[in-house]
PANU-977346 format. One record per residue: residue number from 0; residue in one letter; x, y, z of N, C-alpha, C, O in turn. Coordinates in nm, 2 decimals. Layout:
! residues N
+------+------+--------+--------+--------+--------+--------+--------+--------+--------+--------+--------+--------+--------+
| resi | resn |   n.c1 |   n.c2 |   n.c3 |  ca.c1 |  ca.c2 |  ca.c3 |   c.c1 |   c.c2 |   c.c3 |   o.c1 |   o.c2 |   o.c3 |
+------+------+--------+--------+--------+--------+--------+--------+--------+--------+--------+--------+--------+--------+
|  NUM |    A |      X |      Y |      Z |      X |      Y |      Z |      X |      Y |      Z |      X |      Y |      Z |
...
+------+------+--------+--------+--------+--------+--------+--------+--------+--------+--------+--------+--------+--------+
! end
This chain:
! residues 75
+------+------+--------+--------+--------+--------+--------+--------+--------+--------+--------+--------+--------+--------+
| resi | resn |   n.c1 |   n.c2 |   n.c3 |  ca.c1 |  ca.c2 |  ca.c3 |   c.c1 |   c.c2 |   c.c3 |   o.c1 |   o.c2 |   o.c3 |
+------+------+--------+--------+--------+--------+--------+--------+--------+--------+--------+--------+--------+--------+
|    0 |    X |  -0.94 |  -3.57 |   1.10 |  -1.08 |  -3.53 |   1.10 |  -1.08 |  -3.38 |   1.11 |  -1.02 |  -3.31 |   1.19 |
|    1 |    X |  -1.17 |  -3.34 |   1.01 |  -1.19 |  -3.14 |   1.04 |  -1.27 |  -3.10 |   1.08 |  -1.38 |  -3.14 |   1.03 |
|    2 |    X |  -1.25 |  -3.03 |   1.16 |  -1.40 |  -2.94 |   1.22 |  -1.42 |  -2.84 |   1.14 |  -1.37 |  -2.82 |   1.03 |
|    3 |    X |  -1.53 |  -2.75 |   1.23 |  -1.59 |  -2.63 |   1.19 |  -1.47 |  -2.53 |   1.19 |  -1.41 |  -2.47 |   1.10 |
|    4 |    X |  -1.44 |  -2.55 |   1.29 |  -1.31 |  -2.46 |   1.38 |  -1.17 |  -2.45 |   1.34 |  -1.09 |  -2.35 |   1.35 |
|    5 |    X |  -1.15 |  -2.59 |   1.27 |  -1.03 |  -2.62 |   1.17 |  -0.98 |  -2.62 |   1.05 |  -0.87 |  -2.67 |   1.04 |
|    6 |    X |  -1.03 |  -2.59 |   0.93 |  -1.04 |  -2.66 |   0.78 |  -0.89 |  -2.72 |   0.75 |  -0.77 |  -2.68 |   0.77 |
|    7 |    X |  -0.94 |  -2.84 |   0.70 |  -0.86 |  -2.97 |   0.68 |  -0.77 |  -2.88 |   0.58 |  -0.80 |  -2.77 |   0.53 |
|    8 |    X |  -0.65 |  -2.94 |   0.57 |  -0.52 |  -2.88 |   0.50 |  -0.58 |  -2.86 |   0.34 |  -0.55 |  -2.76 |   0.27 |
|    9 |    X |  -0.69 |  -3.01 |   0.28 |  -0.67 |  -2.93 |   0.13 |  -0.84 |  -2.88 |   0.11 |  -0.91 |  -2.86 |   0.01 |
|   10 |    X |  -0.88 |  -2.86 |   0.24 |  -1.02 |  -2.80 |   0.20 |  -1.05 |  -2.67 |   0.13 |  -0.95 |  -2.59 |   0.16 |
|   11 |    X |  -1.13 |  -2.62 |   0.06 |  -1.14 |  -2.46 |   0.00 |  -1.18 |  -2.38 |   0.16 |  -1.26 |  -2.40 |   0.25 |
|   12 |    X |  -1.08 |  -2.29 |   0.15 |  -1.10 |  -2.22 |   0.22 |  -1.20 |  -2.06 |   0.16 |  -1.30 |  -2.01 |   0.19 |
|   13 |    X |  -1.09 |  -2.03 |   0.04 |  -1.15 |  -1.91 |   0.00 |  -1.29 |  -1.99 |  -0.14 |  -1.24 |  -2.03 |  -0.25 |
|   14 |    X |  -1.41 |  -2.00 |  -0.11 |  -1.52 |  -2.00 |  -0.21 |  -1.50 |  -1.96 |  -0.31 |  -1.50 |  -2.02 |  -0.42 |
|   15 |    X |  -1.47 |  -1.79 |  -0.29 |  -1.46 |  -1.73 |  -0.41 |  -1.43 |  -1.74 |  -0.50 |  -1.49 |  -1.72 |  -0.60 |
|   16 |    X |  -1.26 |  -1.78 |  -0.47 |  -1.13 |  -1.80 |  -0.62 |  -1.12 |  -1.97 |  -0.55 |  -1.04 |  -2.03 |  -0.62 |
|   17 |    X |  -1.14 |  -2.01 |  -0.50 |  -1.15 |  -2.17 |  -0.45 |  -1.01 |  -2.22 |  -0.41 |  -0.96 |  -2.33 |  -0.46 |
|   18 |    X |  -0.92 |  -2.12 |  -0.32 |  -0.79 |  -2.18 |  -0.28 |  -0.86 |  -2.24 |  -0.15 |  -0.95 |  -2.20 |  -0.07 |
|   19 |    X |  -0.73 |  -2.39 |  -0.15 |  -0.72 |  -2.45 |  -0.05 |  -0.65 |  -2.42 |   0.08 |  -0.61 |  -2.31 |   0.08 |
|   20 |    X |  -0.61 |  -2.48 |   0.19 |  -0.58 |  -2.47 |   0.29 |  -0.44 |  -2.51 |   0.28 |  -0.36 |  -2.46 |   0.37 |
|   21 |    X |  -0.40 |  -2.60 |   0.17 |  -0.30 |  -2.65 |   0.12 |  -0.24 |  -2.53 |   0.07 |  -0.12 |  -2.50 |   0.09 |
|   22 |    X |  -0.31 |  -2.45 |  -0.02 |  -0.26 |  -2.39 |  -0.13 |  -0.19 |  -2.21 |  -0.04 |  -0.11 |  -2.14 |  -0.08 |
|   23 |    X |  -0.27 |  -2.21 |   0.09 |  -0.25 |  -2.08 |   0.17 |  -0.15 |  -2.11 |   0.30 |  -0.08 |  -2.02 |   0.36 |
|   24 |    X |  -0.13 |  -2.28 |   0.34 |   0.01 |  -2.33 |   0.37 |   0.13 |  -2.30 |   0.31 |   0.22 |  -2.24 |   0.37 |
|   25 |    X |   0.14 |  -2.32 |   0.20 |   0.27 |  -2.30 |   0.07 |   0.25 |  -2.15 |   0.07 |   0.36 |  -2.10 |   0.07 |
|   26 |    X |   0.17 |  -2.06 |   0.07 |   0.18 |  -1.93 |   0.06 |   0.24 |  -1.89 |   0.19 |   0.33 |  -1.82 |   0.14 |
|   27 |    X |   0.24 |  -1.89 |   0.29 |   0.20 |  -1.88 |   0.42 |   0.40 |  -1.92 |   0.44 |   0.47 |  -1.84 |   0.49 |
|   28 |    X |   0.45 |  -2.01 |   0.39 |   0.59 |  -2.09 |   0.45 |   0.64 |  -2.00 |   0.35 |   0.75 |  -1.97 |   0.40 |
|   29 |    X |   0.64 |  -1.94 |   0.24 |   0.74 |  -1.85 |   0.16 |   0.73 |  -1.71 |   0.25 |   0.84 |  -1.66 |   0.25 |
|   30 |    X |   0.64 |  -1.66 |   0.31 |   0.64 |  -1.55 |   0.36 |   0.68 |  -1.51 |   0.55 |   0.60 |  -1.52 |   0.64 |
|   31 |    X |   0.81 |  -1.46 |   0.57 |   0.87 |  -1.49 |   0.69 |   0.76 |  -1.46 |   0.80 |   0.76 |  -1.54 |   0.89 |
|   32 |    X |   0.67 |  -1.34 |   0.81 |   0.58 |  -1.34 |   0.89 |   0.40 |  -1.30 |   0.86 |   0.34 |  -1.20 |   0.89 |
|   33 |    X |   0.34 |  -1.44 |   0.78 |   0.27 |  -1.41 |   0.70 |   0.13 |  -1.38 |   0.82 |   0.11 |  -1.42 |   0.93 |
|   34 |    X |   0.05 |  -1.29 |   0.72 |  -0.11 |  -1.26 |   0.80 |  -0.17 |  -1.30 |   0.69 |  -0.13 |  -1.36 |   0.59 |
|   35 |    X |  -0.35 |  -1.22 |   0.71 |  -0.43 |  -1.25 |   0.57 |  -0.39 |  -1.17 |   0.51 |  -0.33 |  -1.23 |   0.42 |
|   36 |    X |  -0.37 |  -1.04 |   0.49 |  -0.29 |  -0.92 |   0.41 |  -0.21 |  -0.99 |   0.31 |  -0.25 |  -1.00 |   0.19 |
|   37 |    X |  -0.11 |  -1.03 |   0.37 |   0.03 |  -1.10 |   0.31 |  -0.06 |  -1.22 |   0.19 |  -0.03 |  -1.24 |   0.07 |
|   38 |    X |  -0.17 |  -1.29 |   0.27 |  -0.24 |  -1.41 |   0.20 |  -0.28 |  -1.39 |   0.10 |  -0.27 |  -1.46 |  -0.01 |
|   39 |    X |  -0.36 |  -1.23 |   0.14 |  -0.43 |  -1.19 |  -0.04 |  -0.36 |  -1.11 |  -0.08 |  -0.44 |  -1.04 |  -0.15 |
|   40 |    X |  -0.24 |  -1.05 |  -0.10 |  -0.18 |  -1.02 |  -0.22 |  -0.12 |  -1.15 |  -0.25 |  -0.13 |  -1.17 |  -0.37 |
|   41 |    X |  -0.05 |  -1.27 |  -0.19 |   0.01 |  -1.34 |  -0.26 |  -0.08 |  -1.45 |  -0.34 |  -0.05 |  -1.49 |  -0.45 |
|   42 |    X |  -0.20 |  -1.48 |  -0.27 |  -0.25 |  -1.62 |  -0.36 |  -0.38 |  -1.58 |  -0.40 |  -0.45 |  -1.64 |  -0.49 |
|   43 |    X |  -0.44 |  -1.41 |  -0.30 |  -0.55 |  -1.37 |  -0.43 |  -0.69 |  -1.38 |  -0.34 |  -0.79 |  -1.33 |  -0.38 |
|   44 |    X |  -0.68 |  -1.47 |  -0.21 |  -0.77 |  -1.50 |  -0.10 |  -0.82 |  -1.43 |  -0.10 |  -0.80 |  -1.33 |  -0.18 |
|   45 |    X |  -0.93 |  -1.44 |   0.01 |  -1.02 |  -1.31 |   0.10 |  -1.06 |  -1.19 |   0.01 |  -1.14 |  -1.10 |   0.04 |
|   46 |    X |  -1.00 |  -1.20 |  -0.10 |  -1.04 |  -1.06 |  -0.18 |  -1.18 |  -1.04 |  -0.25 |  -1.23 |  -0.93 |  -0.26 |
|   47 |    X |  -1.24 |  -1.14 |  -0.27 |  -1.35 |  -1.16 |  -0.27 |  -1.50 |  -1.11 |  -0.18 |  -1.52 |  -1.00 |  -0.23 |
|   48 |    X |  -1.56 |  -1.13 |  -0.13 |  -1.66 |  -1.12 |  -0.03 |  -1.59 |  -1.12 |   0.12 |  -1.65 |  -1.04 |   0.19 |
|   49 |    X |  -1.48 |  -1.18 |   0.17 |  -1.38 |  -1.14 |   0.25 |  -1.43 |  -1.22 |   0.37 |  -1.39 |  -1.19 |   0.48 |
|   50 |    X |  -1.52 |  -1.33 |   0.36 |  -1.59 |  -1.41 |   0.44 |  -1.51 |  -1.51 |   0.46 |  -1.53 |  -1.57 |   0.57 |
|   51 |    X |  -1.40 |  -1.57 |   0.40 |  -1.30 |  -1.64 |   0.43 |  -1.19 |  -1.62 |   0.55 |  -1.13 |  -1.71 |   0.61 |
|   52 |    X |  -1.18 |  -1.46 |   0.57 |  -1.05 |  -1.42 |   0.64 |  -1.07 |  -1.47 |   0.82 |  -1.00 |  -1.42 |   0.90 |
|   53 |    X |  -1.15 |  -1.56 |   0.86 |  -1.14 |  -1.58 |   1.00 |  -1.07 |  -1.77 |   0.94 |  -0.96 |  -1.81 |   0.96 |
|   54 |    X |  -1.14 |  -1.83 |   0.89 |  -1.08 |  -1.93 |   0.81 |  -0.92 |  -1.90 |   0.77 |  -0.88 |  -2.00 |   0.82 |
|   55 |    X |  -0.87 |  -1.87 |   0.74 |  -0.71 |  -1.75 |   0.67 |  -0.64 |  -1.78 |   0.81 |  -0.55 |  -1.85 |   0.84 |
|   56 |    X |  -0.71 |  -1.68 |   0.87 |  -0.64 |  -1.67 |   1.00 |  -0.66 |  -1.81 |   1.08 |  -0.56 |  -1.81 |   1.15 |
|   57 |    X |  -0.72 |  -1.91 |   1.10 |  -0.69 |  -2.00 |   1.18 |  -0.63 |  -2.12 |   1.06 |  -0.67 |  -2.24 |   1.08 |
|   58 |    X |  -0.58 |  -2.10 |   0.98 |  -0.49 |  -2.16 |   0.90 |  -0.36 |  -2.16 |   0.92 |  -0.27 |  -2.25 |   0.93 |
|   59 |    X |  -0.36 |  -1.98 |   0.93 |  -0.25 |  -1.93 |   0.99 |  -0.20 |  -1.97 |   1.08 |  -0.08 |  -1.99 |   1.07 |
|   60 |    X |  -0.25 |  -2.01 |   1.19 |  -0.24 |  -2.03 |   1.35 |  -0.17 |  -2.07 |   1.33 |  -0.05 |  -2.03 |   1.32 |
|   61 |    X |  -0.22 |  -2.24 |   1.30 |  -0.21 |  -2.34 |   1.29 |  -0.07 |  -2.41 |   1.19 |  -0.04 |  -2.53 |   1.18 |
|   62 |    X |   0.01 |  -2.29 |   1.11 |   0.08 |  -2.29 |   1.06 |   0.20 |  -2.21 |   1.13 |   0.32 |  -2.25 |   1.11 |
|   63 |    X |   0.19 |  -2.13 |   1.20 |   0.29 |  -2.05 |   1.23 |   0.27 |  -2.07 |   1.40 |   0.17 |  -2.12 |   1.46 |
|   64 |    X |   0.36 |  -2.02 |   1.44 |   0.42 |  -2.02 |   1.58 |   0.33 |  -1.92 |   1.68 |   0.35 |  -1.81 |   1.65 |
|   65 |    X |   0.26 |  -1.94 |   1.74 |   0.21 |  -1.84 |   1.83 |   0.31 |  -1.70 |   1.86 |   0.25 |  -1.59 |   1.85 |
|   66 |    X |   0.40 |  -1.70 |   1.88 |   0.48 |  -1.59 |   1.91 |   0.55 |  -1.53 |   1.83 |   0.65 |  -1.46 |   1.85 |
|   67 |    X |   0.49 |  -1.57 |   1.68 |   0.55 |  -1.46 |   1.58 |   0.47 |  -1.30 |   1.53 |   0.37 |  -1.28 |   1.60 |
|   68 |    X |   0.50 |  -1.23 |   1.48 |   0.55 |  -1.11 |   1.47 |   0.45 |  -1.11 |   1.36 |   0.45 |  -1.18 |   1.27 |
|   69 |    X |   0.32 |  -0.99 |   1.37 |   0.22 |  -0.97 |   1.33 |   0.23 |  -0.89 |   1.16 |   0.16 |  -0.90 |   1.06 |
|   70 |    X |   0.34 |  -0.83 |   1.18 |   0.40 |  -0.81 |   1.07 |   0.41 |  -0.88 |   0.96 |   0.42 |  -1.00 |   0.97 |
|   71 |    X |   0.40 |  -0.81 |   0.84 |   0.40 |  -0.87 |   0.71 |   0.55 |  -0.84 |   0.61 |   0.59 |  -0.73 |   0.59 |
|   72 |    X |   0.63 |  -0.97 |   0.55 |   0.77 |  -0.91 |   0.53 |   0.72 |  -1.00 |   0.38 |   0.69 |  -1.12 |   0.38 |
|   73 |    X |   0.74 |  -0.91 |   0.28 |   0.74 |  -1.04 |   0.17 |   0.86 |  -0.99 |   0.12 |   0.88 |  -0.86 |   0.11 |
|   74 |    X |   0.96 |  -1.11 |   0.07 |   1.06 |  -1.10 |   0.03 |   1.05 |  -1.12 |  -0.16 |   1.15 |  -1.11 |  -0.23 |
+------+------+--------+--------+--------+--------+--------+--------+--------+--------+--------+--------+--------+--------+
! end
């Protein structure tokens, strides 16, 4: 079940270009310490109206380890 607070793995996160939560997971696991930065050059997010990026970021969370490294490494 998803909240306000959570968006479900394949909900649209970004309106604008209509990626999923699914689609910013798979972005998110190729990149060793991914942020939104990292998000919208690789899948295009937030670039838009940029009203997505608190949505991005608790994707993020929820994907990555609390104690990783704020830094962005794309390989």
């Amino acid at each position: 079940m998803s909240t306000l607070l959570q968006p479900a793995a394949d909900a649209i996160v970004c309106h604008c270009l209509q990626i999923s939560g699914s689609e910013i997971k798979t972005a998110a696991g190729a990149i060793e310490a991914p942020t939104v930065r990292c998000i919208m050059k690789c899948t295009g997010a937030g670039t838009g109206c940029t009203a997505c990026h608190r949505r991005i970021r608790r994707v993020l969370e929820d994907q990555c380890p609390s104690g990783s490294s704020p830094t962005c490494v794309i390989r």
